[in-house]
C-alpha positions as CSV (number, residue, x, y, z in Angstrom):
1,X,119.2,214.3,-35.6
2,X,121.2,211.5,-36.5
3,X,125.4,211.2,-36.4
4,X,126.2,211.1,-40.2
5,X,127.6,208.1,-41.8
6,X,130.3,207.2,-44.0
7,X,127.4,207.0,-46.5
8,X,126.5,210.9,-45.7
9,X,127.6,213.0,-48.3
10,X,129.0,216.2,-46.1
11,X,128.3,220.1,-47.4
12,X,128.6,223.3,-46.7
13,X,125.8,225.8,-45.6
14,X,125.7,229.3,-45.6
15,X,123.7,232.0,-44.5
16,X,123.7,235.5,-43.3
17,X,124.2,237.2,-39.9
18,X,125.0,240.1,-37.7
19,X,128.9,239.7,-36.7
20,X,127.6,240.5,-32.8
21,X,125.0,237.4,-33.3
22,X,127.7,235.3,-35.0
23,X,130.4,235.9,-32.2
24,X,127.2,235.7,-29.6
25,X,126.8,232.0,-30.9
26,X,130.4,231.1,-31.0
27,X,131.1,232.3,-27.6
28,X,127.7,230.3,-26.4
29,X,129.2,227.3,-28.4
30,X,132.7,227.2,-26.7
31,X,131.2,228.2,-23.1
32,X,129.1,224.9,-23.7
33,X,131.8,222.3,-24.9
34,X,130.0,222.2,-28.4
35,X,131.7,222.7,-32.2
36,X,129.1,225.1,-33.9
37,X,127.8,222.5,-36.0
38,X,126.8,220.3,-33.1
39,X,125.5,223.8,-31.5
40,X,123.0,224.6,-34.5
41,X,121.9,221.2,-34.8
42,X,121.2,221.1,-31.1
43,X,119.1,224.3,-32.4
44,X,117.1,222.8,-34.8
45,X,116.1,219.9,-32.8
46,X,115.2,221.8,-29.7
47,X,112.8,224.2,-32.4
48,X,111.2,220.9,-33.2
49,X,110.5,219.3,-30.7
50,X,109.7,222.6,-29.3
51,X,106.8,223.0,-31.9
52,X,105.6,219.3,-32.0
53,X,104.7,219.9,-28.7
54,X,103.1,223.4,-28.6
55,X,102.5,224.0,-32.5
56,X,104.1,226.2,-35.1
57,X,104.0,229.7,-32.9
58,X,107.0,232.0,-33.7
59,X,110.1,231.8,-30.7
60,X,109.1,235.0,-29.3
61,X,105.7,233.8,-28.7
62,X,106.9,230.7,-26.6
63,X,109.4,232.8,-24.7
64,X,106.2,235.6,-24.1
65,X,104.2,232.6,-22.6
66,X,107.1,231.1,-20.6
67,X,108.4,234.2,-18.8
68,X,104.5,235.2,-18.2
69,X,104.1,231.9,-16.4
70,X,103.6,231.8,-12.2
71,X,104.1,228.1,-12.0
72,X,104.8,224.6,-13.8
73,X,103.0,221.8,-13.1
74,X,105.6,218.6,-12.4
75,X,103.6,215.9,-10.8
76,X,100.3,216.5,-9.8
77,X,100.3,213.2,-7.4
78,X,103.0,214.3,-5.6
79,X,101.9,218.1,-5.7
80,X,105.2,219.3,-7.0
81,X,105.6,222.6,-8.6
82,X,108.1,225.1,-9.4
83,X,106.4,228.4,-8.7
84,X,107.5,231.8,-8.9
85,X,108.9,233.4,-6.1
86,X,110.3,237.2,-7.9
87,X,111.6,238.6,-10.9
88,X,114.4,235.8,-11.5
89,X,113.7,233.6,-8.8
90,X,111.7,230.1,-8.7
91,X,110.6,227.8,-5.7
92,X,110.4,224.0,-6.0
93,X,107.3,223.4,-3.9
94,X,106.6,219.9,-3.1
95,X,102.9,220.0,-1.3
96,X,103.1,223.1,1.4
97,X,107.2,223.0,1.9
98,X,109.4,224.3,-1.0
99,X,112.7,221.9,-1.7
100,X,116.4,223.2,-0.7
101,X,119.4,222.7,-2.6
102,X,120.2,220.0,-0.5
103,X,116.9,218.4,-1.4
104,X,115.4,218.5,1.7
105,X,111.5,219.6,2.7
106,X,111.4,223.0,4.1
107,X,108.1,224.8,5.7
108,X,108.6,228.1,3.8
109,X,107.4,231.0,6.5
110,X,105.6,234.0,5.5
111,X,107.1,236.5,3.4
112,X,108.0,239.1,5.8
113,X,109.7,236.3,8.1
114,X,112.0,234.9,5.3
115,X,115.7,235.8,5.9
116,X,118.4,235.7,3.2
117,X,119.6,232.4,4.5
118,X,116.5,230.9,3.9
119,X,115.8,232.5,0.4
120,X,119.9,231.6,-0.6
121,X,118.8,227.5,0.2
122,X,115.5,227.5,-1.6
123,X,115.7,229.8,-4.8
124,X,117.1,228.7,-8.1
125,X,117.2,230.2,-11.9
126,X,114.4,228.7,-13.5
127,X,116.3,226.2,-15.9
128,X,117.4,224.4,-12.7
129,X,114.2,224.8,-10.7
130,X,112.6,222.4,-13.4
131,X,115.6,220.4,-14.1
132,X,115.7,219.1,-10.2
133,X,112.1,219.0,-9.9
134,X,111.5,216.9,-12.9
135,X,114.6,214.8,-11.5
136,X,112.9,214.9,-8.0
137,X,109.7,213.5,-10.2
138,X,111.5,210.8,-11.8
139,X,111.5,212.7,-15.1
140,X,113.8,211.7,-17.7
141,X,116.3,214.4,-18.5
């Protein structure tokens, strides 16, 4: 999307929504530092690129395959992965160690040996698993 210029003529658009959907979107918005219009175009291109990349398959369909995922593939030379470890919880595995949040190398110990101070340092939501792995990678943002 590109900023509009002086030469842009500017109009109104208007469609329908559930009130709890509408607030839901304005609430996201102002959490995020966005004015809506910036938030829905953020939308739009996000869809595209979205389905230039994995074709025209409805939202719910990408979501299915995402949250049915075990791992993502980041750099196959460097054997980095995000893989998950739970119902919420990723690791960033780089070979056989998993990555902290201090980006350090960790061996990661059998299950049953794992202690809460060891699963605190080297779990993260998946957005951020992939966003410091990718950076760890050299991956553009």
């Amino acid at each position: 999307m590109t900023p509009p210029t002086s030469v842009d003529k500017t109009v109104n658009v208007n469609f329908r929504m559930v009130e709890g959907e509408r607030r839901d979107f304005k609430a996201w918005c102002a959490h995020n530092g966005l004015l809506l219009t910036e938030g829905f175009l953020a939308g739009v291109a996000l869809l595209r690129g979205t389905r230039a990349q994995l074709g025209p398959e409805p939202v719910e369909t990408l979501l299915e395959i995402i949250e049915s995922a075990s791992a993502f593939l980041i750099d196959k030379e460097r054997d980095l992965r995000v893989e998950r470890r739970g119902a919420k919880d990723w690791a960033i595995c780089e070979g056989a160690s998993v990555i902290n949040r201090v980006g350090a190398r960790e061996y990661e110990p059998m299950p049953s040996s794992r202690d809460e101070d060891f699963i605190a340092r080297t779990r993260f939501p998946l957005a951020e698993a992939l966003r410091v792995a990718r950076a760890r990678a050299g991956a553009a943002e």
